[in-house]
N, C-alpha and C positions, 0 to 999 in steps of 0.2 A: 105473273105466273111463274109458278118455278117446275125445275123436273126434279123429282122424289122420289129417290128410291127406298122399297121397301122390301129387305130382307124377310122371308118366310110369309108372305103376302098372300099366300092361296091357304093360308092357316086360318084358325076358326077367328082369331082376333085381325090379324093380317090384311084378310080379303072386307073388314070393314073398314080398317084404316083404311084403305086402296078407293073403296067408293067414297070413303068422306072427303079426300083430299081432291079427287076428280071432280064431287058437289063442290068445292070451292074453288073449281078453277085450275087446279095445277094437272101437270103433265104428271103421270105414275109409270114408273119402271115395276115390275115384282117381278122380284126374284125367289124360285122356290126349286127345292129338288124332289120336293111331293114327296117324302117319306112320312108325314102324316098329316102334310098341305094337301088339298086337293083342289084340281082342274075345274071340278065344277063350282066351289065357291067363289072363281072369279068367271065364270064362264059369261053369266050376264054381262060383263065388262068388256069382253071379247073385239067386239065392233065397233069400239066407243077408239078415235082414234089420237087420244091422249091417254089410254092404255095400252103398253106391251108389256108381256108375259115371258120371259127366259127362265128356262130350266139351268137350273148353275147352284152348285154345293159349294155354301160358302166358307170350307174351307181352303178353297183352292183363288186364289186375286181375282179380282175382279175388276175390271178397267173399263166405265160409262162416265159421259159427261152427266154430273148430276149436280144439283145445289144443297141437299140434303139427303141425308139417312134416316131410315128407322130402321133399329137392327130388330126383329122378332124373331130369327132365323134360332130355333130347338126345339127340340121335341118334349113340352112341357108335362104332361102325365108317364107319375112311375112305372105305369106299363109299358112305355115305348120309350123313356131313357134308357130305362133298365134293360130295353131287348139288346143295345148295342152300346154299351155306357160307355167306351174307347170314342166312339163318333160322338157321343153324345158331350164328353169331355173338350174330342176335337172343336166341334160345332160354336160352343160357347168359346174357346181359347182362341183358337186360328181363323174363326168365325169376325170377332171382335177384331185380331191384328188387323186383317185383312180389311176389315170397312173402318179401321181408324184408319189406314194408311192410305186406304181410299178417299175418307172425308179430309184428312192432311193436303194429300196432293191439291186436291178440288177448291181447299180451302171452306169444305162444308159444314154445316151443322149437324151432329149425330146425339140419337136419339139410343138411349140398349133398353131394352126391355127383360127390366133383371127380376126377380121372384122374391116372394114371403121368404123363400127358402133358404135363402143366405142368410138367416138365424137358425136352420139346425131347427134343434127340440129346444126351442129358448128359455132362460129360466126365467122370463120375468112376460107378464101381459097385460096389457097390449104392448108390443116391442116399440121404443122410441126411435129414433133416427140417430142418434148415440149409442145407441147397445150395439156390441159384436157381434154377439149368438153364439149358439152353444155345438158347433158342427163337427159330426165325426168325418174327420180325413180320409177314413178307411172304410167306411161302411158301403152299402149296396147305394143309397142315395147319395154318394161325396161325387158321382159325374156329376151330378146334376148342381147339387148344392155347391162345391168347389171350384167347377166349372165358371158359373154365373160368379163367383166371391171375385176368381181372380177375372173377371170380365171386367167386373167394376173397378177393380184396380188398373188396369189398364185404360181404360176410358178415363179415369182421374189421374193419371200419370202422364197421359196423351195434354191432358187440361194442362197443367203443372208444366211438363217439358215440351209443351210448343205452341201453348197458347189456343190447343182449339175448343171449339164453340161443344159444349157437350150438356145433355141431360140423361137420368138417371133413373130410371122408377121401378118402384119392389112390385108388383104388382103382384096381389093377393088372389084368393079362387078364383075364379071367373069362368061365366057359362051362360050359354045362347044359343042363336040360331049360327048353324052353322061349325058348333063342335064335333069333332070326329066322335062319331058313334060307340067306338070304341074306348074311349078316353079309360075308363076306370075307374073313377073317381066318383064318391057320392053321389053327389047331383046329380050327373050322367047319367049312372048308374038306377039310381031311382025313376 
């Protein structure tokens, strides 16, 4: 059994990592600060007492005894990066130091939950695992998109300069039970 922390865990993707890892056994910390996680997608979990729940914005340290990470902590539809792209920048940058420095100390395994995004308007499709992508710096989506680039760069630099245990995943649309109603986005939307 290990304890697990997951960053953004009352989120629509979050709050099922949270029960798959409890179904297998492990101890689950989430961590969320409910800007567009919510209380009731782990609410079920509540009573279960290999879940706890802390309210905590992860740009600020964060100090638990854990064996692993999974970072998910951002607000992934352009409606709700865009309402505050400064946090939203924050979230992904200081978000990351903060749970490498934590999986460092701990000696943990970290997991980031990066996006399609980090190709920009890409000029080639389907994007391979070697293509850059094509991102504007400047534009109204660079929190989000630049945020997540240099997340990745940090999580592979943490690899590099000290050896730690790290995965990496783009993770493309995604939509289910338990997406904020609001999202924006096609699917949702439809």
């Amino acid at each position: 059994m290990k304890r697990i922390l997951v960053t953004g865990g009352a989120g629509f993707i979050g709050s099922h990592l949270c029960e798959r890892l409890i179904d297998e056994g492990h101890e689950v910390l989430c961590v969320d600060n409910f800007y567009t996680g919510a209380r009731r997608n782990v609410a079920h979990l509540l009573g279960n007492p290999a879940f706890e729940l802390l309210r905590h914005d992860v740009t600020f340290p964060l100090f638990a005894e854990i064996d692993e990470i999974y970072n998910l902590a951002c607000p992934a539809s352009p409606v709700h990066y865009q309402f505050d792209p400064v946090q939203t920048t924050k979230t992904s940058v200081h978000g990351a130091i903060n749970m490498l420095g934590l999986a460092k100390r701990r000696r943990a395994r970290i997991f980031q939950a990066s996006t399609s995004e980090v190709y920009g308007d890409p000029a080639i499709h389907p994007q391979t695992e070697d293509y850059w992508g094509n991102v504007n710096p400047i534009g109204i989506r660079s929190c989000y998109d630049e945020g997540k680039r240099c997340a990745e760069t940090l999580f592979f630099d943490y690899h590099r300069q000290h050896g730690l245990k790290i995965k990496v995943a783009r993770i493309f649309n995604t939509y289910g039970p338990r997406m904020h109603p609001n999202d924006g986005r096609v699917v949702s939307n439809f």
